[in-house]
ROSE-4610 file (N, C-alpha, C; in Angstrom, 1 decimal, always signed):
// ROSE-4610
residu = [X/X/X/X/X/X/X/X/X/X/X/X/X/X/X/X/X/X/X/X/X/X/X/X/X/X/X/X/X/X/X/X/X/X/X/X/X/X/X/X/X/X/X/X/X/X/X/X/X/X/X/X/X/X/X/X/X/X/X/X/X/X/X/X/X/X/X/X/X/X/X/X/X/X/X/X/X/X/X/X/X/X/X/X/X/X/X/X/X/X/X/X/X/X/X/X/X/X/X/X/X/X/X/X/X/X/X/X/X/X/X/X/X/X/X/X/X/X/X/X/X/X/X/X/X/X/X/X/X/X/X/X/X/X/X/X/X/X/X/X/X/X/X/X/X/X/X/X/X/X/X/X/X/X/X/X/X/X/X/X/X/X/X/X/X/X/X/X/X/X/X/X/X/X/X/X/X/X/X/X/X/X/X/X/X/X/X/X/X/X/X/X/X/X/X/X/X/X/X/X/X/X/X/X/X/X/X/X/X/X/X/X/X/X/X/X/X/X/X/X/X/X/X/X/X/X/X/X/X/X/X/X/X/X/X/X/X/X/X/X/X/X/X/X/X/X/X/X/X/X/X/X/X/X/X/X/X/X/X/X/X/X/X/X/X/X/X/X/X/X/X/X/X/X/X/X/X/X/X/X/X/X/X/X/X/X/X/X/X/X/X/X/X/X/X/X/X/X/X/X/X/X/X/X/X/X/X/X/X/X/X/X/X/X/X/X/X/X/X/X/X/X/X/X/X/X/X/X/X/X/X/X/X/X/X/X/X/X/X/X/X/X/X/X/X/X/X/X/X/X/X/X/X/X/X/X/X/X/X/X/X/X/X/X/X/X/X/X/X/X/X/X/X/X/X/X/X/X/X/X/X/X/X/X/X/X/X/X/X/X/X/X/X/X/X/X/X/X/X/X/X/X/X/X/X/X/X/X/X/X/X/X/X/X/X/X/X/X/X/X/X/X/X/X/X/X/X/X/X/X/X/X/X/X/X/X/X/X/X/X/X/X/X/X/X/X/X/X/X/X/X/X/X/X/X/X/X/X/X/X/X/X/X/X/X/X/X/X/X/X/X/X/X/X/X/X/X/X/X/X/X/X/X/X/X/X/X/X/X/X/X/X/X/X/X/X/X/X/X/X/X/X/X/X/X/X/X/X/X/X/X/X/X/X/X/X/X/X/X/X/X/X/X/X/X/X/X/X/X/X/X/X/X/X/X/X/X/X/X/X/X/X/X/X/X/X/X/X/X/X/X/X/X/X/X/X/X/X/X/X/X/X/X/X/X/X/X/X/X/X/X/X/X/X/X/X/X/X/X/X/X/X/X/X/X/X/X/X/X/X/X/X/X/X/X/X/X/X/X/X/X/X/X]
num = [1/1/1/2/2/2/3/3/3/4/4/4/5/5/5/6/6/6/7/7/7/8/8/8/9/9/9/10/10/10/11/11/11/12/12/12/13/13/13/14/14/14/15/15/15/16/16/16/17/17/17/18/18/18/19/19/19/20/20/20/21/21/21/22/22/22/23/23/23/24/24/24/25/25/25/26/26/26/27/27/27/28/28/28/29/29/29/30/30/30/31/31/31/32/32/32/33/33/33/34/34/34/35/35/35/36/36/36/37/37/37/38/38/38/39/39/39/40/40/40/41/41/41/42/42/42/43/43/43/44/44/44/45/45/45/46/46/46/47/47/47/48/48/48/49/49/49/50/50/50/51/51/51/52/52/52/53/53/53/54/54/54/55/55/55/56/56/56/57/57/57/58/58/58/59/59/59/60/60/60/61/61/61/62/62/62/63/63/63/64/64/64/65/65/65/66/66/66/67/67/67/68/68/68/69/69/69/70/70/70/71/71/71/72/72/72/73/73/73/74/74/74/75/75/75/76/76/76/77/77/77/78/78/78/79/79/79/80/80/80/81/81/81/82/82/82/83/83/83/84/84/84/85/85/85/86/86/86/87/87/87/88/88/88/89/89/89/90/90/90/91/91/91/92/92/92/93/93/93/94/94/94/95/95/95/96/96/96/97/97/97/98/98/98/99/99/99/100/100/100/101/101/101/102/102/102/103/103/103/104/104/104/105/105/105/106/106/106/107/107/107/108/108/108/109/109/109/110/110/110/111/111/111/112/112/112/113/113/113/114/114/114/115/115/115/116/116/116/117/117/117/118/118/118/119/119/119/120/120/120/121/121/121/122/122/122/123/123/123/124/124/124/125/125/125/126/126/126/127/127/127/128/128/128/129/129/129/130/130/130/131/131/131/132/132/132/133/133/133/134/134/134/135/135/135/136/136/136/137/137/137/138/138/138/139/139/139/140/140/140/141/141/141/142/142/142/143/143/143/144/144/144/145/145/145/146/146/146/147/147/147/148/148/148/149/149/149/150/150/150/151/151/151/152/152/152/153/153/153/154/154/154/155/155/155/156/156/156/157/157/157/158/158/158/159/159/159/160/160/160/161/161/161/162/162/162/163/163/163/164/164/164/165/165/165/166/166/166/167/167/167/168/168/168/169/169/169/170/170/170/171/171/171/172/172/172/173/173/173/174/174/174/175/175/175/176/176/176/177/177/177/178/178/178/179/179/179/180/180/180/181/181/181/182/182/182/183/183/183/184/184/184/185/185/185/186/186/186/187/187/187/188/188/188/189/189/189/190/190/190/191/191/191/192/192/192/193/193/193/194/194/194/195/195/195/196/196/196/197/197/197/198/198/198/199/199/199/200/200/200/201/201/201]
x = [+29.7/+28.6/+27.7/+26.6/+25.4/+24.9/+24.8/+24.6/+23.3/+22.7/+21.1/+20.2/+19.7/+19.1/+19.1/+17.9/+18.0/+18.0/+18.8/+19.8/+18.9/+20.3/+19.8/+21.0/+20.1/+20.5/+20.4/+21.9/+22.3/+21.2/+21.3/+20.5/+20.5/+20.4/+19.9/+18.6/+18.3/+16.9/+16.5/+15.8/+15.3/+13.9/+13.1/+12.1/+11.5/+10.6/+10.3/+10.0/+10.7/+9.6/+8.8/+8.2/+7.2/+7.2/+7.9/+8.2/+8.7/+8.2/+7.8/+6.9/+5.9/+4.7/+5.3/+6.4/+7.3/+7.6/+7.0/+7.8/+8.9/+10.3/+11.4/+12.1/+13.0/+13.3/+14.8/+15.0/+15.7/+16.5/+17.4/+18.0/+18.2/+18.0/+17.7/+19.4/+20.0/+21.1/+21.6/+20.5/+20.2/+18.9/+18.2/+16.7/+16.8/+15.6/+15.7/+14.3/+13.8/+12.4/+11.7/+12.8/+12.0/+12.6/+13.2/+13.5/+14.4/+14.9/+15.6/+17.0/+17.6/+18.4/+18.9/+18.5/+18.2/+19.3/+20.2/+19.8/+19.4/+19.3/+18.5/+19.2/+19.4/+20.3/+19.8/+20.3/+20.6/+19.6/+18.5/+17.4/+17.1/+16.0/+15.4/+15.0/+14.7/+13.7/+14.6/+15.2/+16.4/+17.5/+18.6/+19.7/+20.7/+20.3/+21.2/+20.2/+20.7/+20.2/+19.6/+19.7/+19.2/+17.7/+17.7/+16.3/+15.3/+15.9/+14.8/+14.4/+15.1/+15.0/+13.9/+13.9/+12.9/+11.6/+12.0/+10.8/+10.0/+10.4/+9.9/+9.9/+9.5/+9.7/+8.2/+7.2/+5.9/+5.8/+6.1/+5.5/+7.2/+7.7/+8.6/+8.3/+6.8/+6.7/+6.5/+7.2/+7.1/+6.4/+5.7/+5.4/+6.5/+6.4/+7.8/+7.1/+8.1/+7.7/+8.3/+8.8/+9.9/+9.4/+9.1/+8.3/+8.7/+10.0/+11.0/+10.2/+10.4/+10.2/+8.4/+7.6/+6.4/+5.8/+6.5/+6.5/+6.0/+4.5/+5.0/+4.2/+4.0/+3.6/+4.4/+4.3/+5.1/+5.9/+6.9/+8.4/+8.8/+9.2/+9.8/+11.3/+11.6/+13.1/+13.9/+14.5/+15.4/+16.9/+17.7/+18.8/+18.7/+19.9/+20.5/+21.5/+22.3/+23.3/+23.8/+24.6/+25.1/+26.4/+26.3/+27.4/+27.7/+28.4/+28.9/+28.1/+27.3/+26.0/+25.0/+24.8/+23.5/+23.5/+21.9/+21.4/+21.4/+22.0/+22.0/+20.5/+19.4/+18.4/+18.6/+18.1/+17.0/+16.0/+15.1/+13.9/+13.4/+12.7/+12.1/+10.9/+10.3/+8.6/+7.8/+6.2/+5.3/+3.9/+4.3/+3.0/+3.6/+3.3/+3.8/+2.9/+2.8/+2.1/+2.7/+2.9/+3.5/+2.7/+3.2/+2.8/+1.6/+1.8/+1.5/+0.9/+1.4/+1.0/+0.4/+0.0/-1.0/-2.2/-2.5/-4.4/-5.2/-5.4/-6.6/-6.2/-4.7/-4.9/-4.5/-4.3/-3.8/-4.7/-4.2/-4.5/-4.4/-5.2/-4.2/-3.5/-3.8/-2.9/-2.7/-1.3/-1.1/-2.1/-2.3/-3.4/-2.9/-3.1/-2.3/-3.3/-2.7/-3.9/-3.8/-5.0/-5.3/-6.6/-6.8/-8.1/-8.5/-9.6/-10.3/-11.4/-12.6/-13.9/-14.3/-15.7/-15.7/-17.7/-18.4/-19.7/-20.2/-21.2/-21.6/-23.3/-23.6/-24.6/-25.8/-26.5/-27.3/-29.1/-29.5/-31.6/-31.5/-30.7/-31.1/-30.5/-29.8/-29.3/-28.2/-27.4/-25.8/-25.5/-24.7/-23.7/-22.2/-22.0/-20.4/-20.0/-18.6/-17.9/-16.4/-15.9/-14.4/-13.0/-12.4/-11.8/-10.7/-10.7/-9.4/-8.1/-8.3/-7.1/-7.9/-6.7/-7.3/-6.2/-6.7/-5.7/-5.9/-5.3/-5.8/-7.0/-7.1/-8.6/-9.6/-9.5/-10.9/-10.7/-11.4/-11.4/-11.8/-11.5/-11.9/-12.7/-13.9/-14.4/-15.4/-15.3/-16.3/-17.2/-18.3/-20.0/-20.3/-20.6/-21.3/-23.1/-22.6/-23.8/-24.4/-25.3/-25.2/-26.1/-25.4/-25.7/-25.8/-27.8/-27.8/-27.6/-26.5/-25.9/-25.6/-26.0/-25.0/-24.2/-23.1/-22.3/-22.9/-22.1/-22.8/-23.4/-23.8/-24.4/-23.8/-24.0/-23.9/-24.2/-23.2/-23.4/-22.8/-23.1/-21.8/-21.5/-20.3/-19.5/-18.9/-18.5/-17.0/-16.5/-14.8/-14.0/-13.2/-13.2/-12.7/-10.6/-10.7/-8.8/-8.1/-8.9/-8.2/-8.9/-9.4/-10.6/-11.6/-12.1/-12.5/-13.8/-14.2/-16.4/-16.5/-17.7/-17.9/-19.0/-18.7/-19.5/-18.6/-19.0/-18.3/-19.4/-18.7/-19.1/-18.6/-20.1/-19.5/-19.1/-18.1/-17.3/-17.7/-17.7/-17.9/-18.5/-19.6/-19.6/-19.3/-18.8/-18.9/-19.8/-20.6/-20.7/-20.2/-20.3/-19.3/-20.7/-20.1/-21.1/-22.0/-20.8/-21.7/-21.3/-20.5/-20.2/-20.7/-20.5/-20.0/-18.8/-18.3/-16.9/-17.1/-16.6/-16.8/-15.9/-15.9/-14.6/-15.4/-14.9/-15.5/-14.2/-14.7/-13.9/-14.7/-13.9/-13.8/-14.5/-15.8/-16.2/-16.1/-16.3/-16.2/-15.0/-14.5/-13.3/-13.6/-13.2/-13.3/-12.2/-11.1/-9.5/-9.2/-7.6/-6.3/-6.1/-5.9/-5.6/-4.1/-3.4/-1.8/-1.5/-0.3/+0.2/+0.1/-0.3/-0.9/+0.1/+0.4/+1.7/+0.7/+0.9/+0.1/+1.0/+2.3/+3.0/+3.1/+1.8/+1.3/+1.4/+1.0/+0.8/+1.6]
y = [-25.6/-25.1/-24.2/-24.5/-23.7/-22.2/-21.1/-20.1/-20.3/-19.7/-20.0/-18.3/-18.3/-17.1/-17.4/-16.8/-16.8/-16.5/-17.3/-16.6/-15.5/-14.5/-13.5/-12.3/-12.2/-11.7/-10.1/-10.0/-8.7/-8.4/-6.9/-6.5/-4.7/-4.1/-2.6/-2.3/-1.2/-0.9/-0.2/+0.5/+1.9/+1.4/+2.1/+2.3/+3.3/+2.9/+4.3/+3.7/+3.9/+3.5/+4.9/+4.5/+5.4/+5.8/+6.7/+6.8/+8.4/+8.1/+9.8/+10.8/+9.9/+10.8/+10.8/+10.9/+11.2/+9.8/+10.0/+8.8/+9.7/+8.5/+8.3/+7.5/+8.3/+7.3/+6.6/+5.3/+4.2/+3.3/+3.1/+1.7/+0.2/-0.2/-2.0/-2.1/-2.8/-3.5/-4.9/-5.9/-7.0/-7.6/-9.1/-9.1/-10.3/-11.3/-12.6/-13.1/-13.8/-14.4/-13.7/-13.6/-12.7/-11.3/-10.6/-9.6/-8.7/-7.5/-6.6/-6.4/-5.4/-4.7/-3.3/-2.3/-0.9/+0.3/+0.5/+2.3/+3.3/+4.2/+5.2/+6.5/+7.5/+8.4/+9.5/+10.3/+10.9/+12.5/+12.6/+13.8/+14.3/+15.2/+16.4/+15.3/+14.5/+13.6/+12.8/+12.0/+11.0/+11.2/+11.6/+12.0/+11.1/+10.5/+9.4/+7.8/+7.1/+5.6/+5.9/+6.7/+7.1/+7.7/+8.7/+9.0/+8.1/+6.7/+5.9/+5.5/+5.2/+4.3/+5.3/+6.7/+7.0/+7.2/+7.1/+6.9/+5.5/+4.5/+3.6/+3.1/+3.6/+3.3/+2.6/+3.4/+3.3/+1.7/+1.1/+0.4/+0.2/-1.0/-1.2/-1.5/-1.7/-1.8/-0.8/-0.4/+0.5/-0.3/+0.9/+0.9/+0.9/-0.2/-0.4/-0.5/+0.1/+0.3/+0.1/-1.0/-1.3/-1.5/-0.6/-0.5/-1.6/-1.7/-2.2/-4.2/-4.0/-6.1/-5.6/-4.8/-5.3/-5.6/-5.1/-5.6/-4.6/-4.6/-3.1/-4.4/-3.5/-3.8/-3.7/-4.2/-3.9/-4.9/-3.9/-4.8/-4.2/-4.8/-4.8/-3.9/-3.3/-2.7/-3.7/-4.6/-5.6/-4.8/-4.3/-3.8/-1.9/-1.4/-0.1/+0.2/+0.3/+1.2/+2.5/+3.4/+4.9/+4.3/+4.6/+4.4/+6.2/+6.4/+7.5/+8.3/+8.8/+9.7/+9.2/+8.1/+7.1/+6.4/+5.9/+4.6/+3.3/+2.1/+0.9/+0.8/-0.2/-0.9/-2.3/-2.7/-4.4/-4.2/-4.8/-5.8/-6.5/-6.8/-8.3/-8.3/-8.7/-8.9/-8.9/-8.4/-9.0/-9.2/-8.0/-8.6/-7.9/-8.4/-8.0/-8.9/-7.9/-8.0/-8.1/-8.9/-9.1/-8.9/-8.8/-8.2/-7.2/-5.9/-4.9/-3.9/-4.2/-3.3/-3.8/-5.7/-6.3/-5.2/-5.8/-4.7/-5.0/-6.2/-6.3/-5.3/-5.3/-4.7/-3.2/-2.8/-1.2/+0.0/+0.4/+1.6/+2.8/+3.9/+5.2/+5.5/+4.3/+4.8/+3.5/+3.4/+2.2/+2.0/+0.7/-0.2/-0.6/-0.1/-0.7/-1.6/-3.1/-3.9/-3.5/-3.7/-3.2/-3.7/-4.5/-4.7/-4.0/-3.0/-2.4/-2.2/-1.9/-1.8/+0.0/-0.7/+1.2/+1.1/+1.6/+1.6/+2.6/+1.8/+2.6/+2.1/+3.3/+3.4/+3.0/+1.8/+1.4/+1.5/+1.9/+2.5/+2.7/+3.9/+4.1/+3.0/+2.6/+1.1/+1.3/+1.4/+1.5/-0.2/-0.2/-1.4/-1.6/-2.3/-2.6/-3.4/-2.7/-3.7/-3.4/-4.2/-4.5/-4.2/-3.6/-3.2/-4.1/-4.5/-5.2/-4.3/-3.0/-2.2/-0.9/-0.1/+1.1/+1.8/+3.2/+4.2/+5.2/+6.0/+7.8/+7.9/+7.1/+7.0/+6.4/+5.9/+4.6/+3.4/+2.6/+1.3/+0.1/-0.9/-2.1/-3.0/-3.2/-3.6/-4.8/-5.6/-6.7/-6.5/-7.1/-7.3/-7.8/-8.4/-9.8/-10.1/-10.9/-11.1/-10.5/-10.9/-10.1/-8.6/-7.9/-6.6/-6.1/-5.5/-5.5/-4.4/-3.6/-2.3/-2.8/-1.6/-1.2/-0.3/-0.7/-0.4/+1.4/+2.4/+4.0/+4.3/+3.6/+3.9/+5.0/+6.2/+7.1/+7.4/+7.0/+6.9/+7.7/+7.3/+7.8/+6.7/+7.0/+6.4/+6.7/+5.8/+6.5/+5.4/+5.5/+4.9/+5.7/+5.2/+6.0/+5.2/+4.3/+4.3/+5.3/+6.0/+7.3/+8.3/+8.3/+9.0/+9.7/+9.2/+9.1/+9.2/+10.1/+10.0/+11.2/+10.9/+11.2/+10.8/+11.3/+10.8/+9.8/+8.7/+7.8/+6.9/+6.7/+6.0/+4.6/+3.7/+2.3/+1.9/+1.5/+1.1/+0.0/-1.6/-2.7/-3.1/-4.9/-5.3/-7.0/-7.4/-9.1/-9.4/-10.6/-11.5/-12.9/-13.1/-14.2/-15.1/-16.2/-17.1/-16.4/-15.8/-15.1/-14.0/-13.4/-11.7/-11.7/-9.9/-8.7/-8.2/-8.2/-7.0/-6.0/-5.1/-3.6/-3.0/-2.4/-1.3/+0.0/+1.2/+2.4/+3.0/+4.6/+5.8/+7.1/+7.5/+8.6/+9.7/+10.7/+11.7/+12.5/+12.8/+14.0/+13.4/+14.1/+13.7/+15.2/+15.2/+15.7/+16.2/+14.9/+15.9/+14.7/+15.0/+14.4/+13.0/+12.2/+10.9/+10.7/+10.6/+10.3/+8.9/+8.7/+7.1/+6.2/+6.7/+5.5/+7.1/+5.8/+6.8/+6.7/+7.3/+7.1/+6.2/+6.2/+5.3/+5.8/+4.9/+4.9/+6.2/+6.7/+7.8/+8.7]
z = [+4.3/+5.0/+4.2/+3.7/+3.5/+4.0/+3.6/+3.8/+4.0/+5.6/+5.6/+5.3/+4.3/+3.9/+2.3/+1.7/+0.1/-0.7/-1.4/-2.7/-3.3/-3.2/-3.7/-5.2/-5.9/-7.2/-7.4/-7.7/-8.1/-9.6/-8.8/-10.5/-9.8/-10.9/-11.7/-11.7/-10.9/-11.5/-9.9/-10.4/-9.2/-9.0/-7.9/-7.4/-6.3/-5.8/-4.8/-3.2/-2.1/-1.1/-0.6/+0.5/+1.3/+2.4/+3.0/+4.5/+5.0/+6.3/+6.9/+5.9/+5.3/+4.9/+3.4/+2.5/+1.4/+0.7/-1.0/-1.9/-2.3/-1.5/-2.1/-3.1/-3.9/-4.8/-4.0/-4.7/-4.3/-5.2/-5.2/-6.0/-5.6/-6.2/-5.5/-6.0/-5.1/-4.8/-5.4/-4.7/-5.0/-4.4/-4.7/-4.8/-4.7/-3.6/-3.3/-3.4/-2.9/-2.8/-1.6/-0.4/+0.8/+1.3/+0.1/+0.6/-0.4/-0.1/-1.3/-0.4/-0.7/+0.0/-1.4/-0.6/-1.4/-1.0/-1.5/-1.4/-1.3/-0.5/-0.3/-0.4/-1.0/-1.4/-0.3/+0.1/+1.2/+0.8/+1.5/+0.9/+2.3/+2.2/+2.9/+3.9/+3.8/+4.5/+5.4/+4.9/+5.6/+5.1/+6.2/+5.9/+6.2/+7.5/+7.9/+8.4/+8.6/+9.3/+10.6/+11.7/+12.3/+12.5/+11.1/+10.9/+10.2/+9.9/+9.5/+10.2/+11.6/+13.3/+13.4/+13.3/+13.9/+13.1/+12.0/+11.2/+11.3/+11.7/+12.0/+12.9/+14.3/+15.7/+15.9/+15.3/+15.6/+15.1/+13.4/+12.7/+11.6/+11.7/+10.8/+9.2/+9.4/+7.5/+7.2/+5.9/+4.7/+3.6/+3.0/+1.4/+0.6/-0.7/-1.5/-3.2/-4.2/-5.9/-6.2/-7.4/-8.1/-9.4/-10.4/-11.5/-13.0/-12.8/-13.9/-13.3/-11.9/-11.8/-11.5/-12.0/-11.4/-10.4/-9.3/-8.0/-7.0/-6.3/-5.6/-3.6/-2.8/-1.9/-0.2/+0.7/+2.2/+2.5/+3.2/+3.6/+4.7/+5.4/+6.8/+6.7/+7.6/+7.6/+8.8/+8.2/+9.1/+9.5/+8.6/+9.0/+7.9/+8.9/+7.9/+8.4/+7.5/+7.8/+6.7/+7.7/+7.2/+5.5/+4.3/+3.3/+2.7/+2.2/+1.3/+1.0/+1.3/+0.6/+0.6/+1.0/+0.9/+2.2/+2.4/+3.7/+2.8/+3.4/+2.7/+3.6/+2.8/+3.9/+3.6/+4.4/+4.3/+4.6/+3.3/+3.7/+3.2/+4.3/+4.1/+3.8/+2.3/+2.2/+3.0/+3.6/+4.8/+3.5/+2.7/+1.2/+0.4/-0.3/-2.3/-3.0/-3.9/-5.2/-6.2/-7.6/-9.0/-9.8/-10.8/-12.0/-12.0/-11.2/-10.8/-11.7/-12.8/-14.0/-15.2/-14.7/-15.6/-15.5/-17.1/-17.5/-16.1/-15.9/-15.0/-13.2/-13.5/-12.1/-12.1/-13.6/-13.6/-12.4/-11.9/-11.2/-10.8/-11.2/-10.9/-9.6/-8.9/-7.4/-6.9/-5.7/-5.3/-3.9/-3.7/-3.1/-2.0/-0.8/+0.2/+1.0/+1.5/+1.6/+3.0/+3.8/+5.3/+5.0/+6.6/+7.2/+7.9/+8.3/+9.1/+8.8/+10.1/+9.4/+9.2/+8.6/+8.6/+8.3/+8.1/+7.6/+6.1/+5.6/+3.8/+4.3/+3.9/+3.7/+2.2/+2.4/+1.3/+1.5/+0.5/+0.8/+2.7/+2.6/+4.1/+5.5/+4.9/+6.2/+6.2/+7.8/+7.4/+7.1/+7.2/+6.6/+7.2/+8.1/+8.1/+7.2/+7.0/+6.0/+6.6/+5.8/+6.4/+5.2/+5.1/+4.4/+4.1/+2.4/+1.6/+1.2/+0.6/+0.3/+0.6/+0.4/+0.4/-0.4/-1.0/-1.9/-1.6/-2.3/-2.1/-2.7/-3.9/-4.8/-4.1/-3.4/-3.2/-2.5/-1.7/-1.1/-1.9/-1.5/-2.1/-0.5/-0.4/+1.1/+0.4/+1.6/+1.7/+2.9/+2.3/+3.4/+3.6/+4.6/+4.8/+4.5/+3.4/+3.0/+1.5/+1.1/-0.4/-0.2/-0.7/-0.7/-1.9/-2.4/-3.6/-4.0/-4.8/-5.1/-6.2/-7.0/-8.3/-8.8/-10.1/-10.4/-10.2/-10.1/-10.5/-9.1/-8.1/-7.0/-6.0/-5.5/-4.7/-3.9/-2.6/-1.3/-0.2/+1.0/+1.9/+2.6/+3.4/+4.3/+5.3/+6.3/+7.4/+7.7/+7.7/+7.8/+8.9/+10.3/+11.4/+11.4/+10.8/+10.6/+10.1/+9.3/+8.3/+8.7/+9.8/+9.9/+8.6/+7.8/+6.5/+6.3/+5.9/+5.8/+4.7/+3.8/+2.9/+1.8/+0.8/-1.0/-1.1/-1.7/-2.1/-3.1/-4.5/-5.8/-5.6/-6.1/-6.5/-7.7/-7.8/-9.4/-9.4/-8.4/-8.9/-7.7/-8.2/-7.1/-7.5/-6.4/-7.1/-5.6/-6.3/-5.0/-4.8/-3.5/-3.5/-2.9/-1.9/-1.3/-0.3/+0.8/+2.4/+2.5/+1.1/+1.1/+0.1/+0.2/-1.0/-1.0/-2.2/-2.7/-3.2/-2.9/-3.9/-3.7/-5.0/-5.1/-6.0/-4.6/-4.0/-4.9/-5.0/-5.6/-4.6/-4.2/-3.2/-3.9/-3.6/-4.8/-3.5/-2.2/-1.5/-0.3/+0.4/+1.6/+1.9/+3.8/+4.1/+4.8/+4.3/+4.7/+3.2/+3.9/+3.0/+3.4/+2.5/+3.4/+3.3/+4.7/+5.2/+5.7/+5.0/+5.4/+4.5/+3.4/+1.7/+0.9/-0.4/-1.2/-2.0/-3.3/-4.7/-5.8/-5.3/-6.3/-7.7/-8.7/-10.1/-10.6/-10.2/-10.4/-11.1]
């Protein structure tokens, strides 16, 4: 009889997840195509299996870093249990990203992808756009339609998910067929942004 779940390979090697506000550090156990199973050493933050239930009552994905496989992105908490000084977890992939630390995608902060909309302001016109990632640094947003901005351009914005409004710098724009992409750098905030780790950093 076939074990139905997939193979999954022991290995060495630490990382960080993201939960109750705190990057924790972690040990990967072993590692499959849809999921990890981690360690979590026993801190200020989570002491037992219990306090992860309630850390994730609201929303079962966490933010996950595993810097050694290049891997960072969201995973589900399927199981936990209480071991020796430590939380065993499971999870299971919902998005991940590889090769995380290629040139083209280096970043000073990690990128959590989320759709929401929000509005930017161009020659006086707001603009909705819809949000591809977001960081502690900056968004990545598409527009519909082409929107003629340039690289260096200084604007504002508000993004009511993070409750978020401000100065905000354009670093890039691409256009596509019936959008715009751009990726924004935060120059004024008017709080802290909670619920995104920095990771890279």
């Amino acid at each position: 009889m076939t074990e139905n779940r997939a193979y999954r390979k022991k290995l060495l090697t630490s990382g960080k997840i993201y939960i109750s506000g705190e990057e924790l550090d972690i040990e990967v156990i072993n590692l499959s195509l849809t999921g990890v199973l981690i360690k979590l050493p026993e801190n200020h933050i989570i002491r037992e299996a219990k306090d992860v239930f309630e850390a994730i009552k609201i929303s079962p994905v966490i933010d996950l870093y595993l810097p050694q496989l290049k891997i960072a992105g969201e995973a589900e908490v399927v199981r936990m249990e209480n071991q020796d000084g430590y939380i065993l977890l499971g999870l299971e992939f919902t998005h991940i990203n590889y090769e995380v630390d290629h040139f083209l995608y280096k970043r000073k902060a990690y990128r959590k992808s989320l759709a929401a909309p929000g509005k930017i302001k161009f020659d006086g016109e707001d603009h909705v756009f819809t949000t591809e990632n977001v960081s502690v640094d900056g968004l990545m947003i598409r527009l519909s339609g082409i929107i003629d901005a340039s690289p260096n351009t200084i604007t504002t914005y508000e993004f009511k998910h993070f409750d978020l409004s401000g100065v905000i710098k354009v670093i890039w724009v691409e256009h596509e067929e019936n959008s715009t992409l751009m990726g924004l750098e935060y120059l004024e905030m008017k709080k802290e942004i909670d619920g995104i780790p920095r990771f890279f950093s």
